[in-house]
FIVO-76685 format. One record per residue (C-alpha): residue number from 1; residue in one letter; x, y, z. Coordinates in Angstrom, 3 decimals, decimal comma. Each point is the difference from the previous one (the first is absolute). Layout:
<atoms>
<atom NUM 'a' <X Y Z>>
...
</atoms>
This chain:
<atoms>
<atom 1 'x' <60,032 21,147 94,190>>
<atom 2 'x' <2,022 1,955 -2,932>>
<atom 3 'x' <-1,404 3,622 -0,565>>
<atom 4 'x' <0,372 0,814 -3,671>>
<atom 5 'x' <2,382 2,501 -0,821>>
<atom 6 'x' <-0,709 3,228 -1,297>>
<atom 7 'x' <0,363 -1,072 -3,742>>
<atom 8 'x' <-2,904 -2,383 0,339>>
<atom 9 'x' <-2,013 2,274 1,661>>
<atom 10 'x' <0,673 2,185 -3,024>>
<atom 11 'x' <-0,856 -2,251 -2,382>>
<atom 12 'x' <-3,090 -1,065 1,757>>
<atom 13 'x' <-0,857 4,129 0,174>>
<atom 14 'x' <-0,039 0,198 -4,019>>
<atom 15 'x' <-3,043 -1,649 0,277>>
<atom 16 'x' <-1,541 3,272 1,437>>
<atom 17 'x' <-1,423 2,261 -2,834>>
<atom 18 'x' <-0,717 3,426 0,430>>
<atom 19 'x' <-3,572 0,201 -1,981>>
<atom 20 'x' <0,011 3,443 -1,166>>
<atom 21 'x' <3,429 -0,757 -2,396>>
<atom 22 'x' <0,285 -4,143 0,088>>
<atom 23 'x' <3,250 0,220 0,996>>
<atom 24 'x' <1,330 -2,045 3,341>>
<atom 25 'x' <1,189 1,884 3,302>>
<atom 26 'x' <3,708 -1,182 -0,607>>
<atom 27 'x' <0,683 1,351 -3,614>>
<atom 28 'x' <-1,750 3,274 0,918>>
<atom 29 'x' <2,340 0,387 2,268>>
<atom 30 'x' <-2,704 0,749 3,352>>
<atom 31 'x' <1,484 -2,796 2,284>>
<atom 32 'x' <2,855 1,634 1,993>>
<atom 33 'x' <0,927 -3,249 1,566>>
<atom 34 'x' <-0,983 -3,363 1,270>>
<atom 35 'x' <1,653 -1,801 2,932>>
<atom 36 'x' <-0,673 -3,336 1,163>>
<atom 37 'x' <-0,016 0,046 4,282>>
<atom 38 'x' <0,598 -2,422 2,285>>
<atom 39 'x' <-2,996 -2,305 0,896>>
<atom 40 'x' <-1,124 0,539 2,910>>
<atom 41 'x' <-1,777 -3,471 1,912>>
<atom 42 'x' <0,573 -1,486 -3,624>>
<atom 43 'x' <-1,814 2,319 -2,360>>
<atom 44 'x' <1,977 2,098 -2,437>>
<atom 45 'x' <-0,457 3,375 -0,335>>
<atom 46 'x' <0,490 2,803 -3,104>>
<atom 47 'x' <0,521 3,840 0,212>>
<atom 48 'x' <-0,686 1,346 -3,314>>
<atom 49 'x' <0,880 3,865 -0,561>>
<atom 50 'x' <-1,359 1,341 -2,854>>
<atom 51 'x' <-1,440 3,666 -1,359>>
<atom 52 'x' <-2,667 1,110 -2,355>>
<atom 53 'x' <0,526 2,240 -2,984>>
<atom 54 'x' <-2,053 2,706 1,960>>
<atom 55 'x' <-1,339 0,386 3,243>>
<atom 56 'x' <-3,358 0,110 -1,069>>
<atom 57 'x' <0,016 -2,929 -1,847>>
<atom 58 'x' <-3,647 -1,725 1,178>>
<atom 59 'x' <1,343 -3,799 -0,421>>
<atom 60 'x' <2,570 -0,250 3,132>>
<atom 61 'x' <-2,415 -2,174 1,992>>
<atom 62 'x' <-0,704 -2,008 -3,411>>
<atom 63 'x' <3,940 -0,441 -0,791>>
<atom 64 'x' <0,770 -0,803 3,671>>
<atom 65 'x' <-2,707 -2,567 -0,028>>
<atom 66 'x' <1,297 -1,475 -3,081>>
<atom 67 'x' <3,864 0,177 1,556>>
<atom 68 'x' <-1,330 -2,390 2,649>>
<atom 69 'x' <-1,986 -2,358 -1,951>>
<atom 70 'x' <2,690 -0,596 -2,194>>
<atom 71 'x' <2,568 -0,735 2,253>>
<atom 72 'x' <-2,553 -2,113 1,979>>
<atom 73 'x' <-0,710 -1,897 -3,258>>
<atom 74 'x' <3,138 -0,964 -0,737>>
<atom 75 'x' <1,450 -0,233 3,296>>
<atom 76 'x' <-2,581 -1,536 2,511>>
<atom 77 'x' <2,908 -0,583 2,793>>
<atom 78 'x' <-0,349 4,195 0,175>>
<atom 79 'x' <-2,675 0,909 2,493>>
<atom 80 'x' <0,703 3,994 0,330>>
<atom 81 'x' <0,569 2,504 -2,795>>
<atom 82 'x' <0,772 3,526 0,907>>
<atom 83 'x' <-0,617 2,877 -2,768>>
<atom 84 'x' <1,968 3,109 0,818>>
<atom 85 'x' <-0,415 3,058 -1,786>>
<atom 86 'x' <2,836 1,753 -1,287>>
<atom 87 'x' <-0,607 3,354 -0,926>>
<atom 88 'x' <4,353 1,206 0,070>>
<atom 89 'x' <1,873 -0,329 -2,739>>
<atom 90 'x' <-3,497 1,274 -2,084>>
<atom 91 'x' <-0,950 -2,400 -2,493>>
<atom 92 'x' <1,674 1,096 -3,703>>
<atom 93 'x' <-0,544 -1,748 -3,580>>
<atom 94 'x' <3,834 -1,178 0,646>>
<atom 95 'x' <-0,555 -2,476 2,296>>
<atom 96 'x' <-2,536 -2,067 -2,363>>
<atom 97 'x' <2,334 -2,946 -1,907>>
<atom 98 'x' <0,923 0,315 -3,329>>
<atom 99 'x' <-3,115 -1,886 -1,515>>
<atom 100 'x' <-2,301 1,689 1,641>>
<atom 101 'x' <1,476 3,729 -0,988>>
<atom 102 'x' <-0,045 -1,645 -3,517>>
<atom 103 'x' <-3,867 -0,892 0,120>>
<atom 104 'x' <-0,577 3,497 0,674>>
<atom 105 'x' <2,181 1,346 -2,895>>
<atom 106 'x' <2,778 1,440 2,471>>
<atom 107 'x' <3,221 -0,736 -0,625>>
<atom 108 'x' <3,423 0,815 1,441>>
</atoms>
């Protein structure tokens, strides 16, 4: 079985929104990282580090649901997804992509 790499899992993670701005996980920069692991007894399996803008942000158990479902949806060979909050380096309006800063009328 072929585990997709990290770009696809990327790609696939875009397809997470975060409701209160409509803007995916990936542009606004709160995934940390995303690595593929080795299947173990022939099921793949994804780490996903990511953050939230604030630590009291109420929709980490929403987002991480949504993390798992996508990759799930697009990837049935995956049978374990692993959220893992990352609260160091602290989330900053830098890390969002270009587009997104743009939305939001910041640019650099």
């Amino acid at each position: 079985m072929v585990i997709p790499g990290e770009a696809q899992l990327l790609e696939a993670l875009r397809e997470v929104n975060d409701p209160e701005v409509g803007v995916n996980i990936v542009d606004l920069g709160l995934v940390y990282g995303i690595e593929p692991l080795a299947a173990e007894g022939g099921a793949a399996r994804v780490r996903v580090r990511m953050t939230m803008t604030s630590r009291a942000c109420p929709l980490g158990d929403w987002l991480a649901d949504g993390v798992r479902a996508a990759l799930r949806a697009r990837f049935p060979e995956i049978a374990e997804v692993e959220v893992a909050w990352v609260w160091e380096p602290p989330w900053t309006p830098e890390r969002m992509s270009a587009q997104a800063r743009a939305r939001f009328g910041w640019r650099r």
